[in-house]
Structure formats: C-alpha cells, structure tokens
C-alpha positions in Angstrom: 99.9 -11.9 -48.2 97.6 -14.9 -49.1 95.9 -14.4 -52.4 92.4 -16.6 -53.1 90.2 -16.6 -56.2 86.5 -17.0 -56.5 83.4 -16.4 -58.6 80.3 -14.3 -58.1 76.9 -15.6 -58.9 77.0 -14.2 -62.1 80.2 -15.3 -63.1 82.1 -12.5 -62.2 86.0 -13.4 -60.7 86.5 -12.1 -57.3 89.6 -12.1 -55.4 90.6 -12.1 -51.6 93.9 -10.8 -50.5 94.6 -10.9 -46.9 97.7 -9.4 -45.1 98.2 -12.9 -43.5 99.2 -16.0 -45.0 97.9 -18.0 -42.5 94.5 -15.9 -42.9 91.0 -18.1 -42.8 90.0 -20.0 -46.1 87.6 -18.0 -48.3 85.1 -20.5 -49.1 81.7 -18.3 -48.8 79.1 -18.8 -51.7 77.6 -15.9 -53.5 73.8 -16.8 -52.8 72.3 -14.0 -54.9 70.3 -15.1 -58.1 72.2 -13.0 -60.3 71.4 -12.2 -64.4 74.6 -12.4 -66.6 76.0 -9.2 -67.5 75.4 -7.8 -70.7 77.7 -5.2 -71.4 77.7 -2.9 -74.6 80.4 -1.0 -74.3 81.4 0.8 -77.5 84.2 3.0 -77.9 84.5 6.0 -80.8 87.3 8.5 -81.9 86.5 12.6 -82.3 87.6 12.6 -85.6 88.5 16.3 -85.0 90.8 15.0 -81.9 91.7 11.9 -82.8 91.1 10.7 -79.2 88.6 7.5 -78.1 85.2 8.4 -76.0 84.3 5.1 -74.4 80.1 5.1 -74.7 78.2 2.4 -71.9 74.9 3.3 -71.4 74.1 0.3 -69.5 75.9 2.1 -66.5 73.3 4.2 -65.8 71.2 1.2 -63.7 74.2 1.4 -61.5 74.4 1.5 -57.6 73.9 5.7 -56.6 74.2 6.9 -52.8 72.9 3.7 -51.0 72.2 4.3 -47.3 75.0 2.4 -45.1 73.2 -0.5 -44.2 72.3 -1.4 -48.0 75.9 -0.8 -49.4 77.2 -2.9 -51.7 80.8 -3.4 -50.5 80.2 -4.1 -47.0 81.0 -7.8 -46.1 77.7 -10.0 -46.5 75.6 -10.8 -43.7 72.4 -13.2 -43.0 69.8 -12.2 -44.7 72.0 -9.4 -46.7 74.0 -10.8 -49.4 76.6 -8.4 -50.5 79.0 -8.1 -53.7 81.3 -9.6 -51.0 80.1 -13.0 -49.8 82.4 -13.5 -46.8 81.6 -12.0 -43.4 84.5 -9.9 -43.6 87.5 -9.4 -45.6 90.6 -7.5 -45.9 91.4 -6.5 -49.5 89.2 -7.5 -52.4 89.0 -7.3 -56.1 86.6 -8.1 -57.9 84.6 -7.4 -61.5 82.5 -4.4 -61.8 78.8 -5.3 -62.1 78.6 -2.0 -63.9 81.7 -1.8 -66.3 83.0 1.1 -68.4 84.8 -2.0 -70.3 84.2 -5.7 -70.6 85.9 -8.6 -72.1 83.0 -10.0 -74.1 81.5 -7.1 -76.1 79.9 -8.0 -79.5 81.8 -6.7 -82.6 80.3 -3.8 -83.8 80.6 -2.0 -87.3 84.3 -0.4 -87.8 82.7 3.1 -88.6 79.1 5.2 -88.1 76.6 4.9 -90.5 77.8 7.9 -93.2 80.8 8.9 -91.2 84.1 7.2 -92.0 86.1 9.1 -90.5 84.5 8.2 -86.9 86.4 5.0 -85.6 84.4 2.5 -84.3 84.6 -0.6 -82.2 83.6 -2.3 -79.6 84.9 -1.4 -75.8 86.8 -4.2 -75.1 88.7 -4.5 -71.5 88.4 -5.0 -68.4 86.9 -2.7 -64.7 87.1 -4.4 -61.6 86.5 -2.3 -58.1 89.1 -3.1 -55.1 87.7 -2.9 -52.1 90.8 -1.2 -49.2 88.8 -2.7 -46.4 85.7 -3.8 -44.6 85.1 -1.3 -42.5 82.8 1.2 -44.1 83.3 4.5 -42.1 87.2 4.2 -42.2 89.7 6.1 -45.1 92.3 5.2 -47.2 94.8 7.5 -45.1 92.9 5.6 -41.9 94.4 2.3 -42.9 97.1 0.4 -40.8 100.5 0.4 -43.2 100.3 -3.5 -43.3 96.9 -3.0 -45.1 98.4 -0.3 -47.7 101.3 -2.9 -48.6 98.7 -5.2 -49.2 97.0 -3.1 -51.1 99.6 -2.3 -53.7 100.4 -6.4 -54.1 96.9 -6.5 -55.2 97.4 -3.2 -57.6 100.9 -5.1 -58.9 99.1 -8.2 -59.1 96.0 -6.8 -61.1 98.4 -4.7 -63.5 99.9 -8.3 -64.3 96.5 -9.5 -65.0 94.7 -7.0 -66.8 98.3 -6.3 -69.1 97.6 -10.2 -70.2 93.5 -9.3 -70.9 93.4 -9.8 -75.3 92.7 -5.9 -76.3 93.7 -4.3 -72.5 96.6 -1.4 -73.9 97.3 0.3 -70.8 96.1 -0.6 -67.1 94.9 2.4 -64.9 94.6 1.9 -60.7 92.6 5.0 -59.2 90.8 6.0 -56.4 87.9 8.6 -55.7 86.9 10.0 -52.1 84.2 12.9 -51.3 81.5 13.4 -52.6 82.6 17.1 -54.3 84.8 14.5 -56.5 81.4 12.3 -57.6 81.9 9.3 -55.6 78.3 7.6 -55.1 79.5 4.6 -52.6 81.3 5.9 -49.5 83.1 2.3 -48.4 86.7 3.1 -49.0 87.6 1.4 -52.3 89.2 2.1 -55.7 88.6 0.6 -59.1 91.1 -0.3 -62.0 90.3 0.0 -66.0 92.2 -2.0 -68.5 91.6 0.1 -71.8 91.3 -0.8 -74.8 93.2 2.1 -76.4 96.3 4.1 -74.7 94.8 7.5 -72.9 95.4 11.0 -74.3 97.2 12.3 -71.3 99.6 8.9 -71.4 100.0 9.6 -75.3 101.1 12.8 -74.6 103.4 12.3 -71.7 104.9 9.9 -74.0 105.4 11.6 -76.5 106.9 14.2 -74.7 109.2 11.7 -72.6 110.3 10.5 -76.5 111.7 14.2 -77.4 113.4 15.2 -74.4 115.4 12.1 -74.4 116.2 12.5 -77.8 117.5 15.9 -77.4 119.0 14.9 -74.1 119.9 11.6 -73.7 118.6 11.1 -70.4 114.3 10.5 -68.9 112.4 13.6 -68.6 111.2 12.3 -65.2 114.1 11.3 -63.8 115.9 15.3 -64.7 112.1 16.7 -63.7 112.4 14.9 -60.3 116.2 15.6 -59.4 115.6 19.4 -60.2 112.6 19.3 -57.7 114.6 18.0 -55.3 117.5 19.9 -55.5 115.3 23.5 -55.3 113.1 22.4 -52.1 110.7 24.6 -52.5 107.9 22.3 -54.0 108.8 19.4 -52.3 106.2 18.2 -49.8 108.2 15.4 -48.4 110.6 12.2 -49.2 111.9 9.1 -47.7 114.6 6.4 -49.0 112.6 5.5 -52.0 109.9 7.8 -52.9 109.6 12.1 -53.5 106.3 14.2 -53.2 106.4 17.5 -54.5 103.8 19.8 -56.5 104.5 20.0 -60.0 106.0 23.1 -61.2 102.3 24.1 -63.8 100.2 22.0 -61.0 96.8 22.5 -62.8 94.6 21.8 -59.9 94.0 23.9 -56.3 95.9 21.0 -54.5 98.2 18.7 -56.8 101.0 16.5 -55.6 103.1 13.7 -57.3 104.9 10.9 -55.7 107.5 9.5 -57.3 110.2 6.4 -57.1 113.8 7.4 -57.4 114.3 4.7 -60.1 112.5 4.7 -63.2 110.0 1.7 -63.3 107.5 1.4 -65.4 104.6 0.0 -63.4 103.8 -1.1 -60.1 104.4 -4.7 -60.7 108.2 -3.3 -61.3 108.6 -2.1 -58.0 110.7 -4.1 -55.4 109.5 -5.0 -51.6 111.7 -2.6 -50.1 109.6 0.6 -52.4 106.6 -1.0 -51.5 107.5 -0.8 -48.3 108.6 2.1 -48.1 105.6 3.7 -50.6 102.9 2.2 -47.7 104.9 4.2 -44.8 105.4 7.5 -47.3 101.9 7.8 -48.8 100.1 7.8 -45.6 102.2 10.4 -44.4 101.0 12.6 -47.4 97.3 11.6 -47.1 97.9 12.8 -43.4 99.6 16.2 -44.8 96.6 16.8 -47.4 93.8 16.3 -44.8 95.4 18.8 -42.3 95.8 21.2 -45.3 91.9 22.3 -44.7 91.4 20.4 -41.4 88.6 18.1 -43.2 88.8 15.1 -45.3 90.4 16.1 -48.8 87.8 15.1 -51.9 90.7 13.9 -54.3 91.4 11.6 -56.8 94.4 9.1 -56.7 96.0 8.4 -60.3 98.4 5.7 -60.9 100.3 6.5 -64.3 101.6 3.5 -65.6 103.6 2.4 -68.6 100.9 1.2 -71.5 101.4 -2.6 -72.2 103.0 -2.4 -75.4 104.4 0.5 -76.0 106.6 3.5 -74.4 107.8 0.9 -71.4 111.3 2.1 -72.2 110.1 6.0 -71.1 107.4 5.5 -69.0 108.2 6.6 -65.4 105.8 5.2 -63.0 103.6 8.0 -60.6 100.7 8.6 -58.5 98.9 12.1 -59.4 96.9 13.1 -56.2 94.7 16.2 -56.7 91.8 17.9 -55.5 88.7 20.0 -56.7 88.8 22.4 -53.4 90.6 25.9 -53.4 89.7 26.5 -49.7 88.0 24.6 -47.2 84.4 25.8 -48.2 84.8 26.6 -52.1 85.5 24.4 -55.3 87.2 24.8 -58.5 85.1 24.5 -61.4 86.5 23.7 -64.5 85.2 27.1 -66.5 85.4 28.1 -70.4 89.3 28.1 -71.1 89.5 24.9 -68.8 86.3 22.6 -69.9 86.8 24.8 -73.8 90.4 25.1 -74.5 92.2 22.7 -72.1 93.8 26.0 -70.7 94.2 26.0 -67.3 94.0 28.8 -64.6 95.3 28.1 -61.2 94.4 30.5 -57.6 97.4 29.5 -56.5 101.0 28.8 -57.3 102.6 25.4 -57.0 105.2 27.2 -54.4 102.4 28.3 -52.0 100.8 24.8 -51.7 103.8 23.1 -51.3 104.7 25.0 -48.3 101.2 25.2 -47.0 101.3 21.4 -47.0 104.9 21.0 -45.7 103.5 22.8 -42.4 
C-alpha cells in the first residue's frame, strides 16, 4: 500500500491510499475557491439519561441526492472539480466538509442558561468520509479483495490518527448503503467519527464486559463467541481468523457479527494475516446478505472499537452488520416500545436468519 497526504482548498487534509506502492504520485491541486469551514458543533447531556446529543446545525447546507454526474466523490475532471482532485483514485480519506465534529470549535459555556444540570461543551473531534473507490455505480461487496485489504490499512491507519486528535475518546469506522438506510450520496464510501465522549452503547458493552469477567475470570466475547461456535446453529460462516454468526437477541430483521478469534481491541491491533483473511471473509458475507432477498441489502456496517483511554483491557473488537428490511419489499420501523422504551421486538428469530443466510 502507498499512503500520500494532501490538502483541500480549504485546508482540509486529504489522503490517498493506493493498493500499489509503486502507484502514480498524487500531486493534483484542489482548484476550487473554497470558504474555511466554520463548524459549531456543540454537544449536551439529557440530564435524565446522562448520555451526550451532539447538536451541528451547520450540517443542514450539506450535499443531498446529487445526480451522478454532479457527485461529490467522483474523481475530478476538467471543468468539474471534485472533493477529489485527482483523475482517479483508489482509496481516499479525507475531512468532511460537513462535520458532526471538528477540531477547532469555539469554547462554549459549561451549562444552559438556568439549567445546571445540562452539560455543555463544545463538540470537539474529528469526521472524515473514506471514499472505497472511484467507480460510482460499483459496491462495497463489488470490490476486488486487494481493494478491501487496502481499505482496512486506511481504517487502522485512521484509528491511529484520530486516537491521537486532543479530546477524540473513542474512534468509530462505519458505512451506510440504500437509500431505506438514509444514505444521500450513492458512490460507495464510509465515514469515521472521532468523538468527543465514549458512546452509550460502548459504555454499556463495557460495562457489561467489566462484570462478567469479574464473576468469571475470563472476556464475555471471547465465552459469547466460542458458545456460538460450538452450537452452529447461528453461525453464518467462518474462516482461520474470523466468525459470523447472528447474535443470540439480534435486535434487527437481518443482524450479523464478525468477529476475530483473538481479542484485539481495535483494528490497528490486528495482524496482516486477519486482515487478510477479514478482506477474503467479509466479502463472502456481503455476498451471503445480498442473496438473502436477491437485491442489494440497505445495511449499516459498525466497527466497535475499544475507546482510547479506557476499557482497552475488555474491549473485543467487531463489525455489527444490520439491516432495516424484514422482507424484500417491507421495512422495520422502529415503533413505540423500540423508538419509546429501547425495547425491541424482532419478526424473526436469530435461528431463522442464520440458516436463511447459510443457504
């Protein structure tokens, strides 16, 4: 892989990574007379939760459903400069125009005007987008396996990054596809927050992960992922290094995780032989969950990683792949006891999808 670092017109960093060393030097200019971004990120806590709610109203100028020829992550060509200035590309990173978080947000007052008890400050981190590839009509599960290990050197390198950003507490690679998910640009890409505060669900999971290995001595995931393996029956698939299987309470209509055999905290903690091996594996599930309707799967792709400071020791690193669609025609809307209570009802149980996607 041959890594090579840039800036955008506004300032923004932007990084190539090829598959090739011996790729061609990225020397193209970002020609676009571009404002610096003003971010005002803020973030608060529900006092009655204790969880943070990132506010960034700036984001509503941002890029929505542009025809194909307009996009924004295509490569750049005469006369239609691009977020990418080179003519093409094979991975790229670079610093949302648009961010949820941003390094340079102005202080802000530590609490609400006649409301101590809400937390206040300002949304400090980091969102870059990573562009898979520069073809725009092409998937994630279309890619070559040479591109995907490419693609998780720039996730592992990006965790390194943003776990270095002053403020960034936990770093959180993703991707959205279909348009029943929300996605408003269709060129295959993903984006990565660094937030400024450790997510609820991580809190949790940690917290969790703390008992049981108190009361047991050994890492819920690692006892979670050998009883799935042993049983069968909600395993999906597995290779040298890595396990897909839907949980045992899957919450959504199609929910798989895939795990390493070794607890690592983060991708940067995985060796070339699972990355290897992860780039064969996961396309062979992304194959398995677009056969499952015979159409392109709207899912989301989670990375859960270790935060940067804290929980490393029990953090077990995972990609959560899910999906809003119960059948090939109908979606799950998250009702009262799921959007009110956080209770979830499933139409299916985790046995039935894991041998619907097994065939």
């Amino acid at each position: 892989m041959k890594r090579t670092a840039g800036k955008l017109a506004d300032g923004r960093e932007i990084i190539y990574f090829d598959d090739s060393p011996e790729a061609p030097p990225r020397v193209a200019v970002d020609t676009r007379d571009l404002p610096r971004a003003q971010p005002l990120s803020e973030v608060r806590r529900d006092p009655l939760t204790g969880e943070w709610v990132a506010m960034a109203a700036h984001r509503q100028t941002r890029t929505y459903k542009p025809p194909a020829d307009l996009c924004p992550l295509c490569p750049s060509t005469p006369g239609m400069p691009t977020e990418i200035p080179e003519a093409d590309y094979d991975v790229v990173v670079f610093e949302n125009r648009f961010p949820s978080f941003a390094p340079d947000v102005p202080d802000l007052p530590s609490t609400l005007d006649g409301m101590p008890m809400v937390a206040r400050a300002a949304g400090r981190g980091r969102c870059e987008v990573v562009c898979f590839t520069s073809d725009h009509t092409t998937s994630f599960g279309s890619l070559p396996v040479s591109r995907v290990r490419t693609v998780v050197d720039a996730w592992a390198d990006r965790t390194t990054a943003l776990n270095a950003v002053p403020g960034v507490e936990q770093v959180f690679p993703f991707e959205n596809r279909g348009e029943e998910i929300g996605v408003t640009l269709h060129h295959p890409h993903g984006q990565i927050y660094g937030y400024p505060f450790v997510t609820p669900k991580t809190e949790r999971m940690l917290a969790v992960a703390h008992a049981y290995y108190e009361s047991h001595g050994t890492h819920l995931m690692g006892d979670v992922l050998a009883a799935e393996r042993a049983a069968g029956t909600r395993v999906v698939a597995t290779s040298e290094h890595w396990t897909a299987y839907v949980p045992a309470a899957a919450r959504w209509p199609v929910e798989v995780h895939v795990v390493p055999h070794r607890q690592v905290p983060d991708l940067p903690g995985l060796t070339p032989a699972e990355r290897d091996d992860f780039a064969h594996f996961y396309l062979s599930v992304l194959h398995r969950l677009d056969a499952l309707y015979q159409r392109p799967l709207p899912y989301i792709a989670a990375w859960h990683q270790a935060p940067v400071r804290t929980g490393r020791d029990l953090a077990w690193l995972h990609l959560e792949v899910f999906s809003v669609l119960r059948t090939a025609d109908k979606l799950k809307y998250l009702a009262g006891s799921e959007s009110g209570m956080g209770v979830w009802v499933n139409d299916a149980t985790p046995e039935q999808i894991a041998e619907r996607l097994r065939g």
